[in-house]
C-alpha positions as CSV (number, residue, x, y, z in Angstrom):
1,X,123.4,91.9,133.6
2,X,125.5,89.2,131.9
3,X,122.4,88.0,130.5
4,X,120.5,91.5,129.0
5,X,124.3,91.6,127.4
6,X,124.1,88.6,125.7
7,X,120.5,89.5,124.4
8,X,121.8,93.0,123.3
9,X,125.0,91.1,121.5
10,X,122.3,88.5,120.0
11,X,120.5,91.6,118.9
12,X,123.2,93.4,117.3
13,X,124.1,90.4,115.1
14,X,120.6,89.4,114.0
15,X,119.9,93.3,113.1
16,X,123.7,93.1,111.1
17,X,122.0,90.8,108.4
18,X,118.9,93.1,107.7
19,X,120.8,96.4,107.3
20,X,119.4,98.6,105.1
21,X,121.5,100.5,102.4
22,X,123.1,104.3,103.3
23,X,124.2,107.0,101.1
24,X,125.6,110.0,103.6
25,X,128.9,110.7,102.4
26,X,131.8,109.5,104.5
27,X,133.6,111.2,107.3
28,X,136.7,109.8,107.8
29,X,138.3,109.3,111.5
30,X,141.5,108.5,109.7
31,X,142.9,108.5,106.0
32,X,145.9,109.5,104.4
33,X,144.2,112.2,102.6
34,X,144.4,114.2,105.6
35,X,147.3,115.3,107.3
36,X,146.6,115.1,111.1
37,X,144.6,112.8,112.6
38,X,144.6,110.2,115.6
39,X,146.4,107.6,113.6
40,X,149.3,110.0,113.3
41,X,150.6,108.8,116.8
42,X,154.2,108.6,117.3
43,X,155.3,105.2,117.2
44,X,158.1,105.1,119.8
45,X,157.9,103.1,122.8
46,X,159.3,102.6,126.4
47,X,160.4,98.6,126.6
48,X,159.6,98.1,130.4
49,X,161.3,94.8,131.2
50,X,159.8,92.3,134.5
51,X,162.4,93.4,136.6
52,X,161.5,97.5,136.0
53,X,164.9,98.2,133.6
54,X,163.6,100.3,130.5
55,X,165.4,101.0,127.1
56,X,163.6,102.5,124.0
57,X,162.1,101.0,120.8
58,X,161.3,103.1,117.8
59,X,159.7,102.2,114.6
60,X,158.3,104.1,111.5
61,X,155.5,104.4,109.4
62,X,156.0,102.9,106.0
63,X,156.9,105.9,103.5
64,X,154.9,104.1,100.4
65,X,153.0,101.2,101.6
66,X,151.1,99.1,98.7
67,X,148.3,98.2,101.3
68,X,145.8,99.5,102.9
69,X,144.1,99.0,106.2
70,X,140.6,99.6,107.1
71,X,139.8,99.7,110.8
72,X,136.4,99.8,112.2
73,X,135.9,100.7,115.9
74,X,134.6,98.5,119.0
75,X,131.7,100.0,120.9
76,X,133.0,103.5,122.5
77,X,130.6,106.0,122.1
78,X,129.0,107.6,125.3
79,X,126.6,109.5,123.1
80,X,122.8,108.8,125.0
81,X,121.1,108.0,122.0
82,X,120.4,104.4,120.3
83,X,123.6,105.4,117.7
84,X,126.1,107.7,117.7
85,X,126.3,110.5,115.6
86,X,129.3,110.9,113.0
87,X,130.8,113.2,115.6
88,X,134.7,113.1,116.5
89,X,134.3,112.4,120.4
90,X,137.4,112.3,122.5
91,X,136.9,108.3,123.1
92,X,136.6,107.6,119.7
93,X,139.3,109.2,118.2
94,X,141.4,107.8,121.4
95,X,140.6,104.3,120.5
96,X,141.6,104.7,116.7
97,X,145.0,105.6,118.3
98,X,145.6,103.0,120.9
99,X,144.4,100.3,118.2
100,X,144.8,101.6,114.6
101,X,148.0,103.7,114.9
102,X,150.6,101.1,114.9
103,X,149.6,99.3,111.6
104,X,151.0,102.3,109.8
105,X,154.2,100.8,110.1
106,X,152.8,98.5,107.2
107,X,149.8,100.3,105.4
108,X,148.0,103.0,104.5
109,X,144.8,103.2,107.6
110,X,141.5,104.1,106.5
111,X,138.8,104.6,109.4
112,X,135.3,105.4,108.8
113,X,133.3,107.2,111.0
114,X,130.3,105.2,111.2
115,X,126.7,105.5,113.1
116,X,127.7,102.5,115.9
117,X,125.7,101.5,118.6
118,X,126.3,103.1,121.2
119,X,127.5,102.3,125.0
120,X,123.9,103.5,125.9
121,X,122.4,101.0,123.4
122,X,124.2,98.3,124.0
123,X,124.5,98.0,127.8
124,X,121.2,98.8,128.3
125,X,119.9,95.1,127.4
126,X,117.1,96.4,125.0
127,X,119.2,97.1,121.7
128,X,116.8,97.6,119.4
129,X,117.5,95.9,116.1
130,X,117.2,99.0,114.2
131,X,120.3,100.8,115.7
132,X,122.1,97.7,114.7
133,X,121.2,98.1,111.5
134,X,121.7,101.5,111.0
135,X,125.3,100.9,112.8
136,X,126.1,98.2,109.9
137,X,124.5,100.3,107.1
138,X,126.6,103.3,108.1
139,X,129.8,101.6,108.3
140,X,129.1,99.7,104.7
141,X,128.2,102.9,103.2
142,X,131.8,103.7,103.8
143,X,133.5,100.6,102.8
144,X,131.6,101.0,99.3
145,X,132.9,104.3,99.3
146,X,136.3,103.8,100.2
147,X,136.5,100.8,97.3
148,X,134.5,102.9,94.5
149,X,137.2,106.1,95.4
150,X,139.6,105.5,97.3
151,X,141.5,101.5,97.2
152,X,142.1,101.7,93.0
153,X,142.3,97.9,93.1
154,X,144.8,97.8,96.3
155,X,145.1,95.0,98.7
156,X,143.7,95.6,102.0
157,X,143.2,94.2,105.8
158,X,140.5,94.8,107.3
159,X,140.8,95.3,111.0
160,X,137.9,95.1,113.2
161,X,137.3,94.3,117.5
162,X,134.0,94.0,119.0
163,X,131.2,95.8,117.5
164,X,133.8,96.7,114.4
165,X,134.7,93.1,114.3
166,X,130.5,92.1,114.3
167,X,130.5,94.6,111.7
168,X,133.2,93.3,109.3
169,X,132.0,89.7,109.6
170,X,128.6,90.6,107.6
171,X,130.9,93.0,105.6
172,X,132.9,89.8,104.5
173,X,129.5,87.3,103.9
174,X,127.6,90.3,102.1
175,X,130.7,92.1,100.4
176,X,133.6,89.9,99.8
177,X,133.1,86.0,100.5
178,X,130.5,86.2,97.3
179,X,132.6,88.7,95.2
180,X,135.8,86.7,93.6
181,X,137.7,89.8,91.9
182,X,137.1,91.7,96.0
183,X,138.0,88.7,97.7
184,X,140.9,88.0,95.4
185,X,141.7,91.8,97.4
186,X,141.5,90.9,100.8
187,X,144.9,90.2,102.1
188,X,143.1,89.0,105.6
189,X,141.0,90.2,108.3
190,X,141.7,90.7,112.0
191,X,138.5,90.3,113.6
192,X,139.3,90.3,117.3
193,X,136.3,89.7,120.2
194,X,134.2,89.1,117.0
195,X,132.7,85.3,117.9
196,X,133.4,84.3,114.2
197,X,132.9,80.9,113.4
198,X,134.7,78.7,111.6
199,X,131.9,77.6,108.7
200,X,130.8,81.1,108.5
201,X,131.7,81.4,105.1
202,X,131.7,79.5,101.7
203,X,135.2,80.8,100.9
204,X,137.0,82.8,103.8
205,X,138.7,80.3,105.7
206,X,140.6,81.2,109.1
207,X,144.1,81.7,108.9
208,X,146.6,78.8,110.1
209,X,149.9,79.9,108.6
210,X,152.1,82.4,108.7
211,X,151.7,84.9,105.5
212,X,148.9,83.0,104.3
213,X,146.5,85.7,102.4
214,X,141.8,86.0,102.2
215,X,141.9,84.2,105.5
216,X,140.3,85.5,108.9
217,X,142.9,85.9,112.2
218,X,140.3,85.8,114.9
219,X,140.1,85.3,119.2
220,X,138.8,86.0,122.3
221,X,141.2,86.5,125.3
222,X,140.4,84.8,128.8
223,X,142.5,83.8,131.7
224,X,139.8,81.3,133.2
225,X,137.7,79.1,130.8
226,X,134.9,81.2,129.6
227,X,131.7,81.2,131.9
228,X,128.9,79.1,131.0
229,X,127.2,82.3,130.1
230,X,130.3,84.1,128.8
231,X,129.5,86.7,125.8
232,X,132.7,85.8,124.1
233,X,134.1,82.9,122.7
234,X,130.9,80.4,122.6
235,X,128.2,80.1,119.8
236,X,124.8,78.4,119.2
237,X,125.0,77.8,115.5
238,X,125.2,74.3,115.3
239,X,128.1,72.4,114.3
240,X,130.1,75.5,114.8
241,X,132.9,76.7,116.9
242,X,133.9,80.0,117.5
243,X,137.4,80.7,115.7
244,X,140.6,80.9,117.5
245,X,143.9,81.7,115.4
246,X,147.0,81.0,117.7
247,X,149.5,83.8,116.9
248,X,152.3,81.7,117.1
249,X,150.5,79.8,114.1
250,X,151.0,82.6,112.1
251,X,154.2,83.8,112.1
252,X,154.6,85.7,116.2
253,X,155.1,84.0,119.1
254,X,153.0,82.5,122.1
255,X,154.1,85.4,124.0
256,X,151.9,88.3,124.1
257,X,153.9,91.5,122.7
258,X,151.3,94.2,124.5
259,X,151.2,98.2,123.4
260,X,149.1,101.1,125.3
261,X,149.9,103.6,124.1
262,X,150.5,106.9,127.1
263,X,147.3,109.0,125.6
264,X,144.5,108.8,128.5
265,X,141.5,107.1,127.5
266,X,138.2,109.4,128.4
267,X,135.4,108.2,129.3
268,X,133.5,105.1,130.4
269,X,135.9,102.6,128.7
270,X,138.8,104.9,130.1
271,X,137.2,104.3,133.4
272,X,136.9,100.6,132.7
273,X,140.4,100.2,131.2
274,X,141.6,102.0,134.7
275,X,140.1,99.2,136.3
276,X,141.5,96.4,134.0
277,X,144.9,96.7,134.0
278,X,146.2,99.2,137.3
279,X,149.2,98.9,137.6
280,X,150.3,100.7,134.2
281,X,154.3,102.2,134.3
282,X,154.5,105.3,135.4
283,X,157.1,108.5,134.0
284,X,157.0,106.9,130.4
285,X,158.4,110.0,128.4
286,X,157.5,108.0,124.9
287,X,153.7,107.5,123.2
288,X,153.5,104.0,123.9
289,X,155.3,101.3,126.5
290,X,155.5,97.8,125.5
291,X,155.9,95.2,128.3
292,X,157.4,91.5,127.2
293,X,157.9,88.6,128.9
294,X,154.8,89.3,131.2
295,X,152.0,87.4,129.4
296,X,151.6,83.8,127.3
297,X,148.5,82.9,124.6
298,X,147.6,79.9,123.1
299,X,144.3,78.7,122.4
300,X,142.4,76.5,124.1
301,X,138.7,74.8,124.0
302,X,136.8,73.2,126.9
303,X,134.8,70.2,127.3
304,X,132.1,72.2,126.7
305,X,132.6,73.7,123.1
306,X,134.3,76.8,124.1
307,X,137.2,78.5,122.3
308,X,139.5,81.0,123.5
309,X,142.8,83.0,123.3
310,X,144.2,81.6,127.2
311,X,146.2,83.9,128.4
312,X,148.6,83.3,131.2
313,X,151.2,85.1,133.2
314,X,152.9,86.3,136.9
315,X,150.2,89.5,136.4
316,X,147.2,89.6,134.6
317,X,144.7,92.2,133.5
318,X,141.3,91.8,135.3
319,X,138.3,90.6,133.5
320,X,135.8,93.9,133.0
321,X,133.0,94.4,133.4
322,X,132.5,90.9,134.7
323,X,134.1,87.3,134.4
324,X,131.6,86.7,131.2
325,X,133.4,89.1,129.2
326,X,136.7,87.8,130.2
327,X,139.8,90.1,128.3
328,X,137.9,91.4,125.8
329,X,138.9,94.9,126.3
330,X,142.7,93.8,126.0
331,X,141.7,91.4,122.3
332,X,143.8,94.4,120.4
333,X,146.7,96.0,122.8
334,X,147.7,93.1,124.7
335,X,148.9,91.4,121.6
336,X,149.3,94.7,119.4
337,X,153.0,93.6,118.9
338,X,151.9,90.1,117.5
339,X,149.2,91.7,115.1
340,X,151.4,93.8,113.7
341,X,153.7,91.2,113.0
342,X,150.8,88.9,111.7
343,X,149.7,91.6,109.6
344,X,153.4,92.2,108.0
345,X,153.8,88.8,106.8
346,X,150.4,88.6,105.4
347,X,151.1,91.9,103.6
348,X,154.5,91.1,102.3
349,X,153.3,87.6,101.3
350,X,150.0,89.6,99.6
351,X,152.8,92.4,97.5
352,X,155.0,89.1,96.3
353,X,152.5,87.1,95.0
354,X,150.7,90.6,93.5
């Protein structure tokens, strides 16, 4: 299987680069022109502590942010087609929560519905390159639509993992790294489980200091090295190296500030979160539990050109589906804490110098 994968991610990257244009008007997951949606989450959290004690955390959205955030989705859908219709499932609009939510505490979140590639499409090892396409077409559409109507020359992050992270990269070589007066704009980019690498553009650099602003904050979380064969973490451009920002680089910490929030996850990535991290707290009252002083990253590379978020601790989340995709379905939550954090400084940095 690990193989068809990496064919079907190969795929999905070469198709990115020959997207044709779309016009459908957008349908947005989240925005702040609406006034429920699944990036309204509550923001409070149960603190559950190594030794089981539990005390509460709250935190606000900001009342008037002068950002904006726009978040595009990792592969969700369990739709049985090639791409996902512009539909509202239950597992997308759960995974805008459990990774989008929190960065209202700093800006205004825009979230695109957008034609992806679906579960079906992408597992299946024969992703045609014409559902990638249409994925990346759909998505841009709404990105030009959301700057033509809806920024009104605000900063923004984007804020991408997996198949939104594959998607953002081209947005930033097509879109932004060419584009002085956009790029000028772009307060960064969190492209988590992405394999970005670090020549992949002219301009766009990755970050490497705390509030620095137009730079890229990229990984790919393992426990082991990656596999040989690992889909994550490991490129074949030459000269290249797939980019890994350490957060404590950038203004957090080398330990891991994790967020779930309580929301159930349906689905098949439900079933596979079930499987990657069991032993979740029980009885939490709150919309999200936070658990510190479990978990350590820092980046690491291997003798073998690999680069990679390593992340150690007494309990670790278990690699899913298999050992070559290492952590990627934990990229976002299990350092939630430190992206927001990331994000802030970037954002404050962005609004002084603005």
């Amino acid at each position: 299987m690990s193989r068809a994968l990496s064919l079907a991610v190969a795929a999905c990257a070469l198709a990115l680069a020959v997207a044709a244009p779309a016009s459908a008007k957008t349908t947005w997951l989240c925005s702040p022109q609406q006034s429920s949606d699944p990036c309204d989450y509550g923001l409070t959290s149960t603190v559950v502590q190594p030794d089981g004690t539990r005390s509460t955390q709250t935190a606000k959205a900001a009342k008037r942010p002068k950002v904006d955030c726009f978040y595009v989705y990792p592969t969700v859908s369990d739709q049985k087609t090639p791409n996902a219709t512009l539909a509202k499932d239950p597992e997308i609009k759960a995974i805008a929560t459990y990774q989008a939510s929190r960065f209202r505490q700093d800006c205004r979140v825009w979230a695109p519905m957008y034609k992806q590639v679906t579960l079906v499409g992408i597992l299946g090892g024969t992703t045609d390159p014409k559902a990638a396409a249409t994925a990346y077409a759909s998505a841009k559409a709404a990105f030009d639509d959301y700057i033509k109507h809806d920024n009104h020359g605000r900063g923004f992050v984007l804020i991408g993992h997996s198949q939104g992270s594959f998607v953002l990269k081209q947005l930033i070589a097509d879109e932004i790294d060419k584009k002085p007066a956009l790029r000028k704009r772009m307060v960064s980019a969190l492209l988590l489980g992405g394999n970005v690498t670090n020549k992949a553009y002219k301009h766009v650099k990755p970050c490497s200091k705390a509030g620095q602003n137009g730079c890229v904050v990229a990984w790919s979380m393992f426990h082991d090295a990656p596999p040989s064969d690992s889909l994550f973490g490991r490129t074949t451009a030459s000269g290249q190296q797939v980019v890994c920002t350490s957060p404590s680089k950038l203004g957090s910490s080398s330990k891991l500030l994790p967020y779930a929030p309580t929301l159930p996850f349906p689905g098949t990535i439900g079933a596979a979160l079930s499987i990657f991290e069991p032993n979740q707290p029980t009885n939490v009252s709150t919309p999200w539990y936070f658990e510190p002083n479990l978990l350590t990253g820092t980046c690491a590379t291997t003798a073998d050109g690999a680069s990679y978020l390593k992340v150690d601790g007494s309990v670790l989340p278990n690699p899913v589906p298999t050992p070559e995709w290492g952590l990627h379905l934990g990229d976002v939550n299990l350092a939630m804490g430190n992206l927001t954090t990331i994000a802030q400084k970037q954002i404050a940095a962005y609004v002084k110098r603005s």
